[in-house]
N, C-alpha and C positions, 0 to 999 in steps of 0.2 A: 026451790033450790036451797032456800036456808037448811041449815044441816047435813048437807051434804059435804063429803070430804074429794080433796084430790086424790088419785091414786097414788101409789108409792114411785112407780115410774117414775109418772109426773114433775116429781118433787125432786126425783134424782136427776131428771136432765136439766132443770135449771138451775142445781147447784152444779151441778159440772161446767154450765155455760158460763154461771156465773166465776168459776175460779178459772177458767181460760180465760175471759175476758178479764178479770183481773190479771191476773199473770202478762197479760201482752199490755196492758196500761201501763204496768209499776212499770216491766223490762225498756218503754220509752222513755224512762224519764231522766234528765241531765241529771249528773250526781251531784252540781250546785241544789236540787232543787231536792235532795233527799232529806236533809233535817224539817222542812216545810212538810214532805210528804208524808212523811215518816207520823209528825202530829196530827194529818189528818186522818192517817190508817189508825193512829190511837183514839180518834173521837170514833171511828164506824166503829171498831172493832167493843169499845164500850156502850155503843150501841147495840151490837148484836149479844151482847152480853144478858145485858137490859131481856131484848129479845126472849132471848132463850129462858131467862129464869122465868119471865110470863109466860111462855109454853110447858117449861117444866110446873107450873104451881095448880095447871088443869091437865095432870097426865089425861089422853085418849089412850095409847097402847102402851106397850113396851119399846116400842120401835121408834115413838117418839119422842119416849125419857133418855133410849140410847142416844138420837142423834142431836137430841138438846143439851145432854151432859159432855157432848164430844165440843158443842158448839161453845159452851160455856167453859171448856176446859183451853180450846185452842184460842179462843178472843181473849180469855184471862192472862195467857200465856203472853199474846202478842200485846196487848197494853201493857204487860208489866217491865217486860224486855224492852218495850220501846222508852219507857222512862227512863232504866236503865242504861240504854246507849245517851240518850239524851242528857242525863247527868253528867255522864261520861265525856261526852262532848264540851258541853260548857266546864269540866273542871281543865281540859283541854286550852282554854280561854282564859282563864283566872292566872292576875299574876302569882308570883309567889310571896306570898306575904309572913316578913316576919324570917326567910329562912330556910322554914323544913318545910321538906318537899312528904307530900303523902303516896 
């Protein structure tokens, strides 16, 4: 069995399982518990980051540079936006100090 690959199917129905089951976890979650949740979608998603650039650094085809450059483009996207709101949040919290407001 060493060296054998999944097919492409394969591969596509459990990334589709996996983003419905995602999708139905986040959509339960109280909105008290979104800045909690929110850092831990930013530690997976820097994990899947991780991920994919170890997939891209032994291309096998073209099919799987495409779906590791989508992979490494949409986790980069979400870890960054999520600091982003996160900043955002807590200058939300800061008094004002001093005066001027930013």
């Amino acid at each position: 069995m060493h060296g054998q690959t999944t097919p492409l199917y394969i591969n596509l129905l459990i990334f589709m399982l996996a983003v419905f089951l995602g999708l139905g976890l986040i959509r339960r979650v109280s909105k008290l518990l979104h800045t909690p949740l929110m850092s831990l979608t930013n530690a997976i998603s820097s994990v899947s980051v991780v991920a994919a650039l170890i997939v891209m650094a032994e291309p096998k085809n073209r099919m799987i540079m495409i779906f590791a450059t989508i992979a490494v483009a949409l986790a980069a996207t979400n870890v960054i936006s999520g600091f982003m709101i996160t900043e955002r949040i807590l200058r939300m919290f800061r008094k004002d100090q001093g005066g001027d407001a930013k």
